[in-house]
C-alpha positions as CSV (number, residue, x, y, z in Angstrom):
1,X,70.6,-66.3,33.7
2,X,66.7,-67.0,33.6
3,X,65.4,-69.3,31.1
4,X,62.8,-66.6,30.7
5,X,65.1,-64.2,28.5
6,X,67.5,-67.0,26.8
7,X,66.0,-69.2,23.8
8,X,67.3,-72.2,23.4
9,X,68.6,-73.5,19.6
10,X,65.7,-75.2,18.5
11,X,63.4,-72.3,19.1
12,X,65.7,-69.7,17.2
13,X,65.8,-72.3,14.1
14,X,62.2,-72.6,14.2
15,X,62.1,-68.7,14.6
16,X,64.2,-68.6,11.7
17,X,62.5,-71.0,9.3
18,X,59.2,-69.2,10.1
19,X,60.4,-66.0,9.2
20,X,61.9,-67.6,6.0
21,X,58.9,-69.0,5.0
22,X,56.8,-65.7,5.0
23,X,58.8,-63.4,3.6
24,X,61.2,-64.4,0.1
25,X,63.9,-62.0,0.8
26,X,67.1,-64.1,2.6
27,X,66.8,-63.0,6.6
28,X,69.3,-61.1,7.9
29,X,72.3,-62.2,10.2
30,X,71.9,-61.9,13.5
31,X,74.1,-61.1,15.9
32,X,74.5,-64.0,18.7
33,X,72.5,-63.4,21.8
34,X,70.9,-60.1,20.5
35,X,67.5,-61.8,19.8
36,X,67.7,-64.6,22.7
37,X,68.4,-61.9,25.9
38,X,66.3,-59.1,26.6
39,X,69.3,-57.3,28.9
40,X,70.7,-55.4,25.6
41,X,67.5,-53.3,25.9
42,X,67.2,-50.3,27.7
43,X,66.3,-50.1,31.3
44,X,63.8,-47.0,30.9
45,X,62.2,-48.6,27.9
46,X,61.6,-52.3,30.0
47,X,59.8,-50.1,33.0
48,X,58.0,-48.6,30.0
49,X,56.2,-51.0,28.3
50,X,55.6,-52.6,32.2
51,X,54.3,-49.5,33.6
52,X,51.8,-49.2,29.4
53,X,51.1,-53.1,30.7
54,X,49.6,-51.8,34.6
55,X,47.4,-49.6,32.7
56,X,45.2,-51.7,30.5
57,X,42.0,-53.8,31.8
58,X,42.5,-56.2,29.4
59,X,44.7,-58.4,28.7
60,X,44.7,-58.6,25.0
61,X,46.8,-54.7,25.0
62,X,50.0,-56.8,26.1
63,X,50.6,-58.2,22.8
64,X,50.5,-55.1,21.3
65,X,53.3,-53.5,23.7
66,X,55.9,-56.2,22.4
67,X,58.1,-55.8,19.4
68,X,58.8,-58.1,16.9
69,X,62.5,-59.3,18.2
70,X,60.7,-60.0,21.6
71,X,58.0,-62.6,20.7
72,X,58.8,-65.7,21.3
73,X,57.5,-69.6,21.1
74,X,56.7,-72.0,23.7
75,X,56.6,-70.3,26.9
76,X,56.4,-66.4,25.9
77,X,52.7,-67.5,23.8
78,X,51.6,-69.3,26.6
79,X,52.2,-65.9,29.0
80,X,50.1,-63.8,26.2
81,X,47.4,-66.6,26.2
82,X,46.9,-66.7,29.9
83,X,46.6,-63.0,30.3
84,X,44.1,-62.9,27.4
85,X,42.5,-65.2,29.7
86,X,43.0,-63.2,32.9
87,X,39.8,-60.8,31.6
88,X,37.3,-63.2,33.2
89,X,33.9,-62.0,34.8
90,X,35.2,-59.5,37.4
91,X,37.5,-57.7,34.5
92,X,34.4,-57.9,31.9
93,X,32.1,-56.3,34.6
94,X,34.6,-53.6,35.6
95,X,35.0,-52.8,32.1
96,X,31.5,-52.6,31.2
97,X,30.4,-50.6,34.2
98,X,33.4,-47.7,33.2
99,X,31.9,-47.5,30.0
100,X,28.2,-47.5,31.3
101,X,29.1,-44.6,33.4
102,X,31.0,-42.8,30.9
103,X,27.4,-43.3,28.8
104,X,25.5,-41.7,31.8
105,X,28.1,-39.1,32.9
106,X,27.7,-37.7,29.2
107,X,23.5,-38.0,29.7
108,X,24.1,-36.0,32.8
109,X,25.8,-33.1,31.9
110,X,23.9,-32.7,28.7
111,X,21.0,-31.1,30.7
112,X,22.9,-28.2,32.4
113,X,22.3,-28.8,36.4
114,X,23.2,-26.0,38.6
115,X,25.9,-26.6,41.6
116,X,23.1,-27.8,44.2
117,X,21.7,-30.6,41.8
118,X,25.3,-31.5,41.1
119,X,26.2,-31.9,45.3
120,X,23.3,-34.4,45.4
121,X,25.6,-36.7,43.5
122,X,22.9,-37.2,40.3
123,X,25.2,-40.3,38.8
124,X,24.8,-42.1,41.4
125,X,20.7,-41.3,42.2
126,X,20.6,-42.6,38.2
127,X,22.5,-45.4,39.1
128,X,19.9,-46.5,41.9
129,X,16.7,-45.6,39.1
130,X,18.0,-48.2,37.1
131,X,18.3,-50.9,39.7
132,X,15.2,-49.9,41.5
133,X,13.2,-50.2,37.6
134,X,15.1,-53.6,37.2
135,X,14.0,-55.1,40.6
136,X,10.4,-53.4,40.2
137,X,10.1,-51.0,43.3
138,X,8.6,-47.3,43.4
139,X,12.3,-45.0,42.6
140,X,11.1,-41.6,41.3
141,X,9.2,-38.9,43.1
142,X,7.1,-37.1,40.4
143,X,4.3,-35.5,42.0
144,X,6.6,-32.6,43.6
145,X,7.7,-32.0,40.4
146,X,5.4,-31.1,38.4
147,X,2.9,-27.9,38.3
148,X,-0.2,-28.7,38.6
149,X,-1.3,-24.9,39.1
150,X,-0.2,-24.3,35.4
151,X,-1.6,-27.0,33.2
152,X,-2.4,-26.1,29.9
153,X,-6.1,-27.7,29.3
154,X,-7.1,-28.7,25.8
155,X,-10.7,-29.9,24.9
156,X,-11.8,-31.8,21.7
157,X,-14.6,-33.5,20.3
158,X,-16.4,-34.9,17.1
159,X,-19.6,-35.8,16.3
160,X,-19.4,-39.2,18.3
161,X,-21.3,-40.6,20.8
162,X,-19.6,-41.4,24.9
163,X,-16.0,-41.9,24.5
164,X,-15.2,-45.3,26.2
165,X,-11.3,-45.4,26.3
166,X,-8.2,-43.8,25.4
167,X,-4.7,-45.3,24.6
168,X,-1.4,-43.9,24.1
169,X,1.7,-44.1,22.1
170,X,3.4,-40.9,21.9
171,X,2.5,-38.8,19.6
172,X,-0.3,-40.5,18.8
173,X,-3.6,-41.0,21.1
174,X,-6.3,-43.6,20.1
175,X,-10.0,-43.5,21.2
176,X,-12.9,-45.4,21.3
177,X,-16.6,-44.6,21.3
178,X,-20.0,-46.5,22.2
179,X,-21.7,-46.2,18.4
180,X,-18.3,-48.1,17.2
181,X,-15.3,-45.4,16.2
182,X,-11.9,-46.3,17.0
183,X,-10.1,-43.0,16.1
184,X,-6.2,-42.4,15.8
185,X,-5.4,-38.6,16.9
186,X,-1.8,-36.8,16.8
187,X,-0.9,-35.0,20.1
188,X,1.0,-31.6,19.2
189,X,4.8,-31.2,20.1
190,X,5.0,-28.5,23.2
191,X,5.2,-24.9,22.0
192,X,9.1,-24.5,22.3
193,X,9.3,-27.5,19.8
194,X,7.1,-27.0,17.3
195,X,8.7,-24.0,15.4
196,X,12.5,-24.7,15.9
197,X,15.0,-22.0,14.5
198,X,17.0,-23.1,11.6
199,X,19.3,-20.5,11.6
200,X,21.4,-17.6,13.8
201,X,19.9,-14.5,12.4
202,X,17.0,-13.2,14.3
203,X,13.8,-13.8,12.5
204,X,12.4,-10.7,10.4
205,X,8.6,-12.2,11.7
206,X,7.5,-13.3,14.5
207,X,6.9,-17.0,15.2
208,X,3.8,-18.6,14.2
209,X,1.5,-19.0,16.9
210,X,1.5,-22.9,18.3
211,X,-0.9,-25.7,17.4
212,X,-2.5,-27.0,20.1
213,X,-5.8,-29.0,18.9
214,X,-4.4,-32.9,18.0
215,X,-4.6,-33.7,14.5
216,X,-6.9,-36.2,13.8
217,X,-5.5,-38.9,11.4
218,X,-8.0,-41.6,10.8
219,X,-10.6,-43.8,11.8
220,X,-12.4,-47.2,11.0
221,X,-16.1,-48.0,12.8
222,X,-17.5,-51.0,13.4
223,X,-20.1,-52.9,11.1
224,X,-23.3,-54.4,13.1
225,X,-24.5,-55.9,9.7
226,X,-21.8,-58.6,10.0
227,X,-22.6,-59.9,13.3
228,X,-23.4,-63.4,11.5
229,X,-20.2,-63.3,9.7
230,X,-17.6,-65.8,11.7
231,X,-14.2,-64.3,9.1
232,X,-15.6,-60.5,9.7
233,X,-12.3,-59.1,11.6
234,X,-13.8,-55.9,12.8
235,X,-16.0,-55.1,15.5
236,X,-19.9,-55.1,15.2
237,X,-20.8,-53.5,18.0
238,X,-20.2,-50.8,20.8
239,X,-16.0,-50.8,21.3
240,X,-15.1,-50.1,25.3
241,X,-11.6,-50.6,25.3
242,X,-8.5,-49.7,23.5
243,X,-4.5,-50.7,24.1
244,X,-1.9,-49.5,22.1
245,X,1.6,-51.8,22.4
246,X,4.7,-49.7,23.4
247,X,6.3,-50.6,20.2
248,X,3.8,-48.7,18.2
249,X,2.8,-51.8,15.9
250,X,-0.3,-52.6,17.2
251,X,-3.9,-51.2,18.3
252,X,-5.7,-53.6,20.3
253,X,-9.9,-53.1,21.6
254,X,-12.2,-54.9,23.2
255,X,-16.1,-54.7,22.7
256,X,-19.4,-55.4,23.5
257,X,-19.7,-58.2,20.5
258,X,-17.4,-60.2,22.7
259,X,-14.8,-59.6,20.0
260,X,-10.4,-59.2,20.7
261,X,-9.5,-57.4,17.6
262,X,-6.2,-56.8,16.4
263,X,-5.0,-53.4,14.6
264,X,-2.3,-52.6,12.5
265,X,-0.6,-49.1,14.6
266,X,-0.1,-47.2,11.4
267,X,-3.7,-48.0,9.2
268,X,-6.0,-49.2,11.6
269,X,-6.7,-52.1,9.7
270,X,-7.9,-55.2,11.6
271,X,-5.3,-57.8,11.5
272,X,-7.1,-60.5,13.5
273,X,-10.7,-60.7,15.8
274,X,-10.4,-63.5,18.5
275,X,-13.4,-64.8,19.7
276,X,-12.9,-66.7,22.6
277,X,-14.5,-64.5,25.1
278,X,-18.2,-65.8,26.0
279,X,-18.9,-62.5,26.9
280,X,-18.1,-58.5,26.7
281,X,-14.3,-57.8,26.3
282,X,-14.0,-54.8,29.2
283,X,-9.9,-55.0,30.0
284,X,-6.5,-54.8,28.2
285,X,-3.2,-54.2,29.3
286,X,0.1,-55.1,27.6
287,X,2.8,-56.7,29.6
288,X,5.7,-53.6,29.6
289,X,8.2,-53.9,27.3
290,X,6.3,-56.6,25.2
291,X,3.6,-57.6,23.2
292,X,2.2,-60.0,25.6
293,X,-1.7,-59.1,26.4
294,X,-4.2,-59.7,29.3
295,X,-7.8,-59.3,28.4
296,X,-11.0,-59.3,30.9
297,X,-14.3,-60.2,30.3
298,X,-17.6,-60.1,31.7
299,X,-17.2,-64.2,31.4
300,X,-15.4,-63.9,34.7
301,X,-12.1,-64.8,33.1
302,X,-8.8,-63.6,32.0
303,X,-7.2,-64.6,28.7
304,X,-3.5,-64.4,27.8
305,X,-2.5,-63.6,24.5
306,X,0.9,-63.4,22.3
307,X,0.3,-61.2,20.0
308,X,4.1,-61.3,18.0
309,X,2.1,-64.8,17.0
310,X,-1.0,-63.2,17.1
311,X,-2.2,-66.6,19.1
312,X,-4.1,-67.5,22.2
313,X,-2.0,-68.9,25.1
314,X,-4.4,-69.6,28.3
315,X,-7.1,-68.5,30.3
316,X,-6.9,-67.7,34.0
317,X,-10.2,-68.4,36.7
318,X,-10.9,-67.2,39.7
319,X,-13.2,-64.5,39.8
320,X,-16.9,-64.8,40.8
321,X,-18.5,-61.8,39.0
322,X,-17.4,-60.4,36.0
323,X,-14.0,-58.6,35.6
324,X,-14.3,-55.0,34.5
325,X,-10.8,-53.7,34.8
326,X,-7.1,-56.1,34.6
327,X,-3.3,-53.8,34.4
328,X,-0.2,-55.0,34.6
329,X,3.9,-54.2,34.4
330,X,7.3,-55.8,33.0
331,X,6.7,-59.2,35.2
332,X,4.7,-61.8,33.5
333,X,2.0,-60.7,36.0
334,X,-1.3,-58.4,36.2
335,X,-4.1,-57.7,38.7
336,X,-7.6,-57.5,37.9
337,X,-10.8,-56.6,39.7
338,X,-14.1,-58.6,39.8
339,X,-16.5,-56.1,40.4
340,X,-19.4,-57.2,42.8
341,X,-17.5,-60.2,43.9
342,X,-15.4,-57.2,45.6
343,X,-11.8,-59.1,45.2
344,X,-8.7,-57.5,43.7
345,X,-6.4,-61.1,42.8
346,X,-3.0,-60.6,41.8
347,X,-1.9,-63.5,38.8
348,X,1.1,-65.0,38.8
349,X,1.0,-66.8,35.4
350,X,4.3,-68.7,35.5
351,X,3.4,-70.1,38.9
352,X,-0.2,-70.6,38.4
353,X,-0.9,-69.3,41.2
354,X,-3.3,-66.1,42.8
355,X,-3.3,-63.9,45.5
356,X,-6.8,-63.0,46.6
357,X,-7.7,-59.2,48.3
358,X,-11.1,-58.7,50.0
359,X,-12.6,-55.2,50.0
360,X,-15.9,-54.0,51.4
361,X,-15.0,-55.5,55.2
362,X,-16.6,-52.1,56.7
363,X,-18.6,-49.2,56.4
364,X,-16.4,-45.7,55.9
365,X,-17.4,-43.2,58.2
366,X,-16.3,-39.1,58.4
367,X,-17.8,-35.9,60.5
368,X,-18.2,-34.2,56.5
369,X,-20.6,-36.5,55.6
370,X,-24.3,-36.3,56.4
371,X,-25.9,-39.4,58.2
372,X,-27.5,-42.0,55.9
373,X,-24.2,-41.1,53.1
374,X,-22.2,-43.3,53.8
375,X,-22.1,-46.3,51.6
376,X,-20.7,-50.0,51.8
377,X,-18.5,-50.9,49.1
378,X,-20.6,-52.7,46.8
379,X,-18.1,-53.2,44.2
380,X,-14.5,-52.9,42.8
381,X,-14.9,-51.0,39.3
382,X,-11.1,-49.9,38.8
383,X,-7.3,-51.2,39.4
384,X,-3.7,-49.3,38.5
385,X,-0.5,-50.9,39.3
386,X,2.6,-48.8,41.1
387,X,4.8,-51.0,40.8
388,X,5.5,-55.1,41.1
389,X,4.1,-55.2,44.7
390,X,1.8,-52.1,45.0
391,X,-2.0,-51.1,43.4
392,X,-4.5,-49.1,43.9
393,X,-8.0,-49.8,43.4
394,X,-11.1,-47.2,42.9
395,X,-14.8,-48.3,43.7
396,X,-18.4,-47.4,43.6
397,X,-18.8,-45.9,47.0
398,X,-15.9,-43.6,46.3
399,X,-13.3,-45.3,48.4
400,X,-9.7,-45.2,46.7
401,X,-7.8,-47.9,48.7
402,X,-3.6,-49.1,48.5
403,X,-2.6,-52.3,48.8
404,X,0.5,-54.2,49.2
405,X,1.0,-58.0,47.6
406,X,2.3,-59.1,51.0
407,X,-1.1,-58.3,53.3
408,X,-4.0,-59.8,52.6
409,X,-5.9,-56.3,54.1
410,X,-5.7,-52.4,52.2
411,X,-2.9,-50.4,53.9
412,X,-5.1,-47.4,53.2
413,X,-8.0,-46.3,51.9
414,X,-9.3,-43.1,51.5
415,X,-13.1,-42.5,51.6
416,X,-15.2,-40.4,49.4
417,X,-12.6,-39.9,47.2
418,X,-14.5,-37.5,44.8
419,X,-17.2,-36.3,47.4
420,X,-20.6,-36.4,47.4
421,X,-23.1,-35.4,45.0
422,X,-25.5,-32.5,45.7
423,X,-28.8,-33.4,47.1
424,X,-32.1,-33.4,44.7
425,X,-34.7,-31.2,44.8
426,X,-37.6,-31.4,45.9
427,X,-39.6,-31.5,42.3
428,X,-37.2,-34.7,41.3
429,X,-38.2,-36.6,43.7
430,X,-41.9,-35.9,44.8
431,X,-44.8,-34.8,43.1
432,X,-46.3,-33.3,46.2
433,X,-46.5,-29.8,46.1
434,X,-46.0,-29.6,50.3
435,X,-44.2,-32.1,50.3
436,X,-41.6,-32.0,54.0
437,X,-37.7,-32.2,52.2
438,X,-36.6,-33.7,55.4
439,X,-38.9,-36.9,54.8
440,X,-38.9,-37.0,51.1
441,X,-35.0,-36.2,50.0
442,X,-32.6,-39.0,50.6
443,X,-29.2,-38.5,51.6
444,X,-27.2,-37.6,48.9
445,X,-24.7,-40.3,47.4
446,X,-20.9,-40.6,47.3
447,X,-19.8,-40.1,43.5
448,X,-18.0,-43.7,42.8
449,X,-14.3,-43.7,40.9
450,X,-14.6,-44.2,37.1
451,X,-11.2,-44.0,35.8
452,X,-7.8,-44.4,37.6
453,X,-4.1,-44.2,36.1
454,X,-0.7,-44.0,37.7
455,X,2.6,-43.0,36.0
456,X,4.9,-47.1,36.5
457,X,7.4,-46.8,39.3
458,X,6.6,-43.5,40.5
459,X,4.5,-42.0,43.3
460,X,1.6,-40.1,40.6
461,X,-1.7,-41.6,40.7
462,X,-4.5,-39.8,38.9
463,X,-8.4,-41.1,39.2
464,X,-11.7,-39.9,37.6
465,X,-15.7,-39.9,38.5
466,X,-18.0,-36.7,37.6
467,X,-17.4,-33.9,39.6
468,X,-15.6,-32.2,36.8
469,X,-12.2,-32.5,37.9
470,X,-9.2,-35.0,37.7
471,X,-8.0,-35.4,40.9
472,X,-3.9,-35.9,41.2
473,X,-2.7,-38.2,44.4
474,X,0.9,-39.5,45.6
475,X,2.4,-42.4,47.4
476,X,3.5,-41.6,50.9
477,X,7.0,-41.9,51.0
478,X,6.8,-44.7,53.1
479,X,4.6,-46.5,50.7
480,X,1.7,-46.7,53.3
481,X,-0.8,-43.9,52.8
482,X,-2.1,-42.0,49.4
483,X,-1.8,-38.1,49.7
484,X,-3.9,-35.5,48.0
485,X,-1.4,-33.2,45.3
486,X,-3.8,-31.3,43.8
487,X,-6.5,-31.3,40.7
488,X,-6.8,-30.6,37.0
489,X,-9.5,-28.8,35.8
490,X,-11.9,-26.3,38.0
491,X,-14.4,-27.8,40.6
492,X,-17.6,-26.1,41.2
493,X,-19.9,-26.2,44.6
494,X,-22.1,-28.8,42.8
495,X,-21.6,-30.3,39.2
496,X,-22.7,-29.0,35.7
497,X,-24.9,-26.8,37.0
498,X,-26.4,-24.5,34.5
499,X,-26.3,-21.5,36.4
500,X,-22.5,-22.2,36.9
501,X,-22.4,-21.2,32.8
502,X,-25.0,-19.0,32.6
503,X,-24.7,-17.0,36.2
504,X,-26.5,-17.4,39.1
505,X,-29.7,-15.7,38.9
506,X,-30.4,-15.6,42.3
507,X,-27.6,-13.9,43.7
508,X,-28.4,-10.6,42.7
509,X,-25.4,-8.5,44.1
510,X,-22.9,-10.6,41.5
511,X,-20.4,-7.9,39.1
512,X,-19.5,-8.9,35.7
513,X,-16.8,-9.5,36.7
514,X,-17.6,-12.2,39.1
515,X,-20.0,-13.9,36.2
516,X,-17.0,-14.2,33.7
517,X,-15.0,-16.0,36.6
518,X,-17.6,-18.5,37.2
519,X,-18.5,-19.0,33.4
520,X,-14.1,-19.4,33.0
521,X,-14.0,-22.0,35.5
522,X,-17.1,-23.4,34.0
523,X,-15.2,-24.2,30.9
524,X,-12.7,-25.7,32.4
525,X,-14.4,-28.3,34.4
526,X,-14.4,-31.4,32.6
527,X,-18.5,-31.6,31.6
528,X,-19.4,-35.5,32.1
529,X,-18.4,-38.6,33.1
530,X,-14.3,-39.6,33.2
531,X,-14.2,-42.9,31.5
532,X,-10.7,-43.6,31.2
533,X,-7.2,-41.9,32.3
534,X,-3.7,-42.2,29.5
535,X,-0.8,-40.5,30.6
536,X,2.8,-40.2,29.1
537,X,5.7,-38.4,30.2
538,X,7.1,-35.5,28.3
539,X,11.0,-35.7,27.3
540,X,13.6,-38.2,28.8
541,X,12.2,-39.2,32.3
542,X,9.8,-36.4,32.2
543,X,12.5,-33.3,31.7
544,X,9.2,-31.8,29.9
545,X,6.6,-32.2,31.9
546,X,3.4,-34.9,31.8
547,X,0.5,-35.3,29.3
548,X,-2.9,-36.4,30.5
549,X,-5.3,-37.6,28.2
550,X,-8.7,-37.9,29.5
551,X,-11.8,-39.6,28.0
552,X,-15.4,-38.4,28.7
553,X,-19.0,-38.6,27.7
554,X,-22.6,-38.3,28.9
555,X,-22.7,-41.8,30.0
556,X,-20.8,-44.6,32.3
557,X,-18.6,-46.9,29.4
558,X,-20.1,-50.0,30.4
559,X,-24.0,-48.9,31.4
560,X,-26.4,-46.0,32.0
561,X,-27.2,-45.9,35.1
562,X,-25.9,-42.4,35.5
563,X,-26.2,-39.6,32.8
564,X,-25.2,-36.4,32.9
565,X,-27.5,-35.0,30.1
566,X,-26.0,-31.2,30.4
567,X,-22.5,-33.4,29.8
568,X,-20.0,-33.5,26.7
569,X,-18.7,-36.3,24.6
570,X,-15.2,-36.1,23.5
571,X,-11.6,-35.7,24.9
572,X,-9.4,-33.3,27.3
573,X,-5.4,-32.8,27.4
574,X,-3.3,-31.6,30.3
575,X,-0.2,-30.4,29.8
576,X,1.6,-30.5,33.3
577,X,4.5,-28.6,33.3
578,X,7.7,-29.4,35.9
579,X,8.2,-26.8,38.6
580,X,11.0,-24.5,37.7
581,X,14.0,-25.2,40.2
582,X,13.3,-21.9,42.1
583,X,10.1,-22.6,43.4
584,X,11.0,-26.6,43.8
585,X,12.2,-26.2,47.7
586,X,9.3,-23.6,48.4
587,X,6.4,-25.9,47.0
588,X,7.6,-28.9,49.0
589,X,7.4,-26.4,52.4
590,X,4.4,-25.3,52.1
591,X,2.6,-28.5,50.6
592,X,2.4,-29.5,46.8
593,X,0.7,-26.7,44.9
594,X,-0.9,-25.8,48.5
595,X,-3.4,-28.7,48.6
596,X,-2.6,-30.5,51.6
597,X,-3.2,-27.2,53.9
598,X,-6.0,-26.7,52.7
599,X,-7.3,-30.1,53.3
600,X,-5.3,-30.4,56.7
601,X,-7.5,-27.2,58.1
């Protein structure tokens, strides 16, 4: 017989004196052989506890399986200890991954797909989301998705001057105004959550109708009588940007007084003004996921900041003009543009190292646009991230251009972006009663790209200027080309025009009915200049829908070279809803929400 199911003497006495020693009643007689062999046991019990041992991952169940009368010393501890053992990396990471899709299974099947969402396997598309986010590369198609037909538009203002910049951290929204408010605003819940039912009957009255203005919390202002004060924390001047950490502990803006300051989330109360900057503070972005900052200045650098220390860590050269816009995502990385110096440069801070782009190599030409309108770039005024190896950039001249980290050239650009402003009358530009339009009207000018935002690691990209609408773009789904979706907001044949509000007087044969159309899509064009793009998606991954947030004001954020005195300071929300699942395979057939016919004819 085995030595495997036979003890030998010295193991049973020191099975016996252990047992003796932990317990103080006298142990039992035992019959001989009945605790040494295993063969008294029953077959069909053996092949039991075998068969209970086959089943478990780990190896830590076997001891468990084994009665007291079959563990034994010496060589029956060293069996358990090298199957504990036996769960080594390829055990641990099978175990782990059963449990992680177990976690997403449940996530899954809590939102209710129907059968044809199910066949297109959605474990395993979530699966390749979460590696895609991980390795940073474009893995969700939003701009199908949503509705852009059915946005819900919601203006606000105050008595504040141009509204610089918007930040968000759901719900809350934070803006920030030229005469020196930094205001913190609550965005409402969506209708269907605002007034949940509490119980099963059926209400007696009906449902209170559904807030939609934000709520606006508090605010703190600036203070240009302590300019002179070096320990004065707040701002003294005009405030032009704002960043709000993804953590929702702190508020961070940048302003004219060449002043970083530092806000507590929930009070606004200044925690900390840097002063480093030589010159206006125009950039912020957090790194994702952190509270690492990147700030850009008019001093032509870009200063890197920890603010879990709230300390200084470097500065970063390169540019030749001064930087008016930096972003950046989870790598310890950002882009930044350099406005007349016409260079995009990529950071890598770890390395130490930059990546240089070049814009403005040629002149855009198009049949649409009159001779003497088109327009060199003559500088690079706004930069959004995609993802880790794709931006987009938005400039003067109207061009929106894509561009990849590993060619040194855009992969596309798309001229006039936003059009091209109406031409000026005759009066505005010559006193000369007979005065020939063809000699004394210039050509009329593209409208350049003031504000541009995409949603991280998707294919949305949203950009601003003045022509009263936000206009809504996607990446190509061979990440080479940007696409028109569609727009928010109503565009009119030229921009703010009064008679667009008021009717037009010189069109004589006009019903009421065609005057309260124009005057309805007259309020919802967005009156003045876009300054500055937040968006945040709605539910888990979006289920919801997206919110825009969309700053605007009579003036440019950083200048006024271009005012648009029948303009409004203050605010506008979008409320994009998703596409209901009906409609979803029709939309994508005939061109998302019917835009790109229409610019295809």
């Amino acid at each position: 017989m085995s030595s495997f199911f036979t003890n030998p003497v010295g193991q049973q006495k020191k099975r016996k004196r252990a047992v003796t020693t932990s317990t103080d009643t006298k142990p039992k007689k035992r019959v001989a052989g009945a605790g040494g062999s295993s063969t008294s046991r029953p077959k069909s019990q053996s092949k039991k506890k075998a068969a209970e041992r086959d089943d478990s991952i780990s190896g830590s169940d076997i001891e468990s399986d084994l009665s007291g009368d079959e563990i034994h010393e010496g060589s029956g501890s060293e069996a358990s200890e090298s199957d504990a053992e036996a769960e080594t990396a390829a055990e641990k990471r099978l175990r782990l991954a059963q449990r992680y899709l177990e976690k997403t299974k449940q996530e899954v099947d809590a939102f209710g797909f129907d059968a044809e969402e199910i066949d297109r396997d959605l474990l395993a598309e979530r699966l390749e989301e979460d590696v895609a986010e991980a390795k940073g590369r474009v893995y969700r198609t939003l701009a199908p998705e949503l509705d852009f037909a059915k946005a819900d538009q919601i203006q606000f203002r105050w008595n504040s001057k141009t509204v610089t910049s918007v930040a968000v951290c759901p719900p809350y929204a934070y803006t920030t105004t030229k005469d020196g408010y930094l205001t913190k605003w609550k965005i409402q819940d969506l209708p269907k959550d605002q007034w949940p039912q509490t119980t099963r009957k059926k209400p007696k009255k009906p449902p209170a109708p559904p807030k939609r203005q934000p709520e606006r919390i508090r605010y703190s202002r600036s203070n240009p009588k302590k300019s002179k004060d070096k320990e004065f924390k707040g701002h003294t001047s005009s405030i032009l940007v704002v960043r709000a950490s993804q953590d929702g502990k702190f508020v961070v803006t940048g302003g004219a007084d060449k002043r970083l300051v530092v806000h507590d989330a929930e009070t606004l109360k200044p925690l900390r003004a840097f002063t480093q900057h030589r010159d206006s503070v125009t950039g912020l972005a957090f790194r994702r996921g952190t509270n690492q900052l990147f700030s850009a200045s008019k001093d032509r650098t870009i200063k890197v900041w920890s603010l879990d220390e709230l300390a200084y860590v470097e500065t970063l050269f390169g540019h030749q003009d001064e930087i008016v816009d930096v972003d950046a995502l989870a790598p310890e990385r950002c882009v930044s543009v350099g406005a007349r110096d016409r260079t995009a440069r990529y950071w890598k801070v770890p390395e130490e190292s930059q990546l240089v782009f070049r814009g403005g190599e040629k002149k855009t030409t198009s049949k649409k646009v009159p001779a003497g309108s088109a327009a060199h770039e003559g500088s690079m005024d706004r930069v959004a991230m995609i993802d880790d190896d794709l931006f987009v950039t938005g400039s003067d001249n109207g061009a929106l251009a894509l561009w990849g980290t590993h060619r040194k050239k855009a992969l596309h650009v798309i001229p006039y972006a936003h059009g091209i402003e109406p031409p000026l009358k005759v009066e505005e530009v010559s006193a000369d009663l007979n005065a020939d339009p063809k000699k004394v009207i210039p050509p009329p000018q593209p409208r350049g790209i003031t504000a541009l935002r995409t949603v991280p690691y998707s294919d949305l990209i949203l950009s601003g200027s003045w022509d009263g609408v936000v206009r809504v773009w996607r990446l190509s789904e061979d990440k080479k080309k940007i696409e028109p979706v569609g727009v928010l907001g109503k565009e009119g044949p030229s921009a703010f025009a009064e008679e667009q509000v008021n009717g037009n007087t010189e069109d004589m044969d006009t019903t009421d009915g065609q005057e309260a159309e124009k005057k309805k899509n007259a309020e919802k064009q967005i009156r003045g200049i876009i300054n500055e793009i937040a968006v945040f998606e709605r539910g888990d991954r979006g289920k919801d829908g997206v919110c825009v947030v969309v700053a605007m004001g009579k003036e440019m954020r950083l200048g006024r070279w271009k005012v648009i005195k029948e303009g409004k300071d203050g605010a506008v929300i979008f409320e994009i809803p998703r596409l209901e699942r009906g409609h979803k395979k029709q939309q994508e057939d005939e061109g998302v929400n019917g835009v790109l016919d229409e610019d295809e004819e």
